[in-house]
N, C-alpha and C positions, 0 to 999 in steps of 0.2 A: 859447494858441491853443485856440479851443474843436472839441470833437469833430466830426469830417465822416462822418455818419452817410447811405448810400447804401441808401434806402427804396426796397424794390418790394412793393407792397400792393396788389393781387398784379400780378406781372410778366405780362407777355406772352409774357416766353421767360426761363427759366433753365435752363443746359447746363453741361456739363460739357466740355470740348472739350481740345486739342492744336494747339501749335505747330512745326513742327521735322518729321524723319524719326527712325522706330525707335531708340532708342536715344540721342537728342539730342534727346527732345521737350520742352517745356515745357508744363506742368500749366494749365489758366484756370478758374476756374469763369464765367460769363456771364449778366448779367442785365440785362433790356434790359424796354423800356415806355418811352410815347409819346415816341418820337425819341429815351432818351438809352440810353448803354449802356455799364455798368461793369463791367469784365474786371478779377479779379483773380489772380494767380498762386499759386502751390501744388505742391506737393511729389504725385508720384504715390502713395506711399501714402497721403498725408490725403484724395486723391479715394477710393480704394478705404474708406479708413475711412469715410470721411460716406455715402458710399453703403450700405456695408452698415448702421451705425448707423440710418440712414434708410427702412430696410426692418425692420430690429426693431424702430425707435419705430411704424411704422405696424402690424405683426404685432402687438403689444403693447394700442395702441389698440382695435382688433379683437375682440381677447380679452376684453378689461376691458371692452367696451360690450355683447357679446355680441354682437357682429355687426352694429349695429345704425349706426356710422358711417360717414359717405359717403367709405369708405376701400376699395377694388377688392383683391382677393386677389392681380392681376397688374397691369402697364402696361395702358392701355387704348390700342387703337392709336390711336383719332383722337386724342393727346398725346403719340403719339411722334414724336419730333422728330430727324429725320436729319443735318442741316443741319448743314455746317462753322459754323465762331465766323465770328460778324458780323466784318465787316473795318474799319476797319482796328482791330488788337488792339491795344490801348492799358494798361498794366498800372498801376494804381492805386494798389495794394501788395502786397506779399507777406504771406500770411495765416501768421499765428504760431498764434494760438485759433481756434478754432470749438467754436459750441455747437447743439443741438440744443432744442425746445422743442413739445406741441403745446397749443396754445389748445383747450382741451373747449369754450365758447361760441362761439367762430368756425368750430370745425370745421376748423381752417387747422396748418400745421404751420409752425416758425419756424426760419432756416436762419441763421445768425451765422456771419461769419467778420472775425475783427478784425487788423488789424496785427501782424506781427512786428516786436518790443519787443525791445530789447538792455535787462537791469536788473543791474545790478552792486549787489552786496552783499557784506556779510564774512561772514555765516555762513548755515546753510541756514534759521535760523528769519527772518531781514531779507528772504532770496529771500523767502519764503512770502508773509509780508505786504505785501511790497512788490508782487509777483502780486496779492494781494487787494484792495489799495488800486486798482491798475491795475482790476482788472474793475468794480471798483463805481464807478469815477469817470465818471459819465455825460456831465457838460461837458468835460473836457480828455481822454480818454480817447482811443487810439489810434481812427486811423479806421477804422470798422465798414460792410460789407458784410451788412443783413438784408432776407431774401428771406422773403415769408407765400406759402404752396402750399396748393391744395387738397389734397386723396391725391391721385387722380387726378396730379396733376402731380407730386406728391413722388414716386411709382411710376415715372413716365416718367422723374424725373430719375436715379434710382436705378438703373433700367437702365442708360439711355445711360449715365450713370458710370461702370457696370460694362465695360460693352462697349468705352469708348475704354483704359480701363484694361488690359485684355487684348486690345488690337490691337496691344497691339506687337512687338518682337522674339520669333519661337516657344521654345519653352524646350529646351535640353537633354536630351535623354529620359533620360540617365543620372544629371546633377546637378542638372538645373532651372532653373541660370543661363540667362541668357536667350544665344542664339546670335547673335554680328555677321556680317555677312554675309561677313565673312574669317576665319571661325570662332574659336574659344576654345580657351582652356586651360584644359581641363576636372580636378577635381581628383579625382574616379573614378579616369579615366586617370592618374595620378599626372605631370597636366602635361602630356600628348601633346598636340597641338593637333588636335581634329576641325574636319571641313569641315563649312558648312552643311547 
């Protein structure tokens, strides 16, 4: 079966968003252009990592061009984007890899998120290459979610990533674990259970 490669060159909307309440969310990233729109799911740290990564590839670009690419030091508001995930959320797959990329001739930054891949092997050097065969295999390869951003929008996406990231349950002031609204068993307290 050949690869199902989900092209937005460039999108209309890519977000980062949440399904669920505090605690029970489930992760999407969302990329949407002329009527179609590919939701794909993810683990809450892999948002938090691509967002930050996505803020030092563009801090990086900045530096190395001397300031001179159409890459904003902040979100610029008219591309910030508030907006719950388009409805209805459909998941496509669950993202195993993600990579980052940016094009110096396009000025575009390149956002990859592929399939999680079950690979069984017997030793750790078969994993490796069998990982390697995987990413280089451009026709049967797992199917791939690649989004092209201007800055401008890699910044806005970066934000809002950050932002649904740390909306959710507030943290513990003494362990940091996140607090359910029938409180925890905090291990400071050696177990006591606080309230919210």
């Amino acid at each position: 079966m050949s690869r199902q490669v989900y092209l937005y060159d460039p999108p209309e909307r890519f977000v980062a968003g949440t399904v669920g309440l505090p605690g029970r969310r489930t992760f999407f990233l969302q990329a949407s252009a002329q009527g179609r729109t590919t939701s794909v799911a993810l683990e809450k740290t892999q948002v938090a990592a691509l967002a930050e990564r996505i803020d030092e590839l563009l801090d990086e670009v900045v530096r190395r061009t001397g300031g001179n690419a159409p890459v904003p030091a902040v979100a610029p508001a008219d591309v910030t984007d508030t907006a719950p995930l388009d409805s209805p959320v459909e998941e496509e797959f669950r993202v195993g890899t993600m990579a980052l990329a940016w094009d110096g001739d396009e000025q575009r930054m390149i956002v990859e998120a592929q399939a999680l891949v079950e690979l069984e092997a017997e030793t750790e050097e078969d994993l490796a290459e069998a990982e390697e065969r995987l990413l280089q295999d451009e026709e049967n390869g797992p199917p791939m979610l690649r989004v092209r951003l201007t800055g401008a929008q890699a910044r806005a996406f970066a934000k809002r990533a950050l932002d649904v990231v740390n909306a959710g349950r507030p943290p513990c002031p003494l362990c940091s674990l996140p607090l359910d609204p029938e409180g925890h068993v905090c291990p400071r307290q050696n177990g006591y259970r606080r309230g919210a």
